[in-house]
GUVO-401249 format. One record per residue (C-alpha): residue in three letters; x, y, z. Coordinates in steps of 0.001 Angstrom, whole numbers, padded with zeros to 6 digits, always signed. Each point is the difference from the previous one (the first is absolute). Example, Ala and Ser with C-alpha at 12.3 -4.5 7.8 and 13.67 -1.06 7.14 Angstrom:
2
ALA+012300-004500+007800/SER+001370+003440-000660/
//
This chain:
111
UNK+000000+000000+000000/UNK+002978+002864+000950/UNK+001492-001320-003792/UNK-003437+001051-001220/UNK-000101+003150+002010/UNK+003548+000736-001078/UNK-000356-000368-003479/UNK-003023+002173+000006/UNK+001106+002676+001549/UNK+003339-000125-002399/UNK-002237-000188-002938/UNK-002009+002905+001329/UNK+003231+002289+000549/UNK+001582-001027-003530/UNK-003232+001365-001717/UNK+000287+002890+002162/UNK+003604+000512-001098/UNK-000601-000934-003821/UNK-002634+002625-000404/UNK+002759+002801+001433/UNK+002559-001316-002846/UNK-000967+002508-002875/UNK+000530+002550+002483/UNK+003118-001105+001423/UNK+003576+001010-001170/UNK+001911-002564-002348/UNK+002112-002482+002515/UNK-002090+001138+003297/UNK-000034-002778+002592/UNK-003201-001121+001707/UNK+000531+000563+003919/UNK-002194-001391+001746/UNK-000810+000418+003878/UNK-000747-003065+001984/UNK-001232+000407+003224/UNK-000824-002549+003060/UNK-000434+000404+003507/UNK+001736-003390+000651/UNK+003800-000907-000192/UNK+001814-001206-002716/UNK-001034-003667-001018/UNK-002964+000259+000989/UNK-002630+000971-002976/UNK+001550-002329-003385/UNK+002654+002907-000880/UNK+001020-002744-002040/UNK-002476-000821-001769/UNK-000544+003544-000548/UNK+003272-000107-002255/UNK-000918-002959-001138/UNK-003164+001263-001719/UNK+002224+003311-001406/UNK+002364-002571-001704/UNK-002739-001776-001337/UNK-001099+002890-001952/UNK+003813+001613-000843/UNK+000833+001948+002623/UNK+002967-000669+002257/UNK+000591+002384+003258/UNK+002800+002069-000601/UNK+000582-000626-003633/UNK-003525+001408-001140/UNK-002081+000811+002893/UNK+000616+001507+003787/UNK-001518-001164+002464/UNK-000438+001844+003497/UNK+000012-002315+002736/UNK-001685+000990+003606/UNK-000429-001888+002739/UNK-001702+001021+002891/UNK+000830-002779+002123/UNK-003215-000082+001789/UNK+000187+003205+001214/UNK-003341+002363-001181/UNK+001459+003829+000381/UNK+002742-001167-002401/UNK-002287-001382-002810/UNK-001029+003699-000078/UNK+003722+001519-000140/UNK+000613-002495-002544/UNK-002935+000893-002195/UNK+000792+003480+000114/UNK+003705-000864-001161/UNK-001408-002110-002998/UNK-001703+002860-000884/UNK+002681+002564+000180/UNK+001658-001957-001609/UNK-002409+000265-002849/UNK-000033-003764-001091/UNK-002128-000946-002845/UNK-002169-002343+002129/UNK-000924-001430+003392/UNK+000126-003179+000438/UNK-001414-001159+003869/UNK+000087-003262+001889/UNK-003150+000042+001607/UNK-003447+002325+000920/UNK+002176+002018+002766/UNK+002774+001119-002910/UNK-002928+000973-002114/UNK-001710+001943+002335/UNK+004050+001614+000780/UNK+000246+000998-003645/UNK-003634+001476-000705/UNK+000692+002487+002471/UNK+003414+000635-001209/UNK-001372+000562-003797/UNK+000369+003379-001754/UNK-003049+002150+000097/UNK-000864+001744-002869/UNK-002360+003234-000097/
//
């Protein structure tokens, strides 16, 4: 079921970042944001890559990826949110309904 999940939500943030590719600069490289309130190891970061190789991209050859770990701790799911976004990464990527709720807040508002 987390393979299905995974692969989902990868397909769902490769559509995202095909349908920005017209408007991107020739050579840009995807970066992508992934965000969990857990440690490291513990939400299929594998199979995460896994699922980019399957459809051509390899981290740090083609894509970035921005790892952060919260390590259980809820303030810093916030902080790291906030980074991701400073850091102006194409997309979020979260590990569970807690990171969602993290980034939501931490989205751009537009007038």
């Amino acid at each position: 079921m987390k393979r299905k999940i995974t692969v989902f939500t990868l397909c769902a943030m490769l559509f995202v970042l095909c349908g920005s590719v017209g408007a991107q600069q020739a050579g840009k490289i995807p970066r992508v944001g992934y965000l969990s309130a857990s440690s490291p190891g513990e939400n299929n970061e594998e199979a995460f890559r896994e699922g980019l190789r399957e459809l051509g991209y390899v981290e740090g050859k083609n894509i970035v990826i921005e790892w952060r770990f919260a390590q259980g701790k809820p303030d810093q799911v916030q902080r790291n949110a906030a980074e991701l976004v400073r850091l102006k990464v194409d997309v979020i990527i979260t590990g569970g309904a807690a990171d969602t709720r993290a980034a939501k807040k931490q989205r751009p508002r537009f007038p």
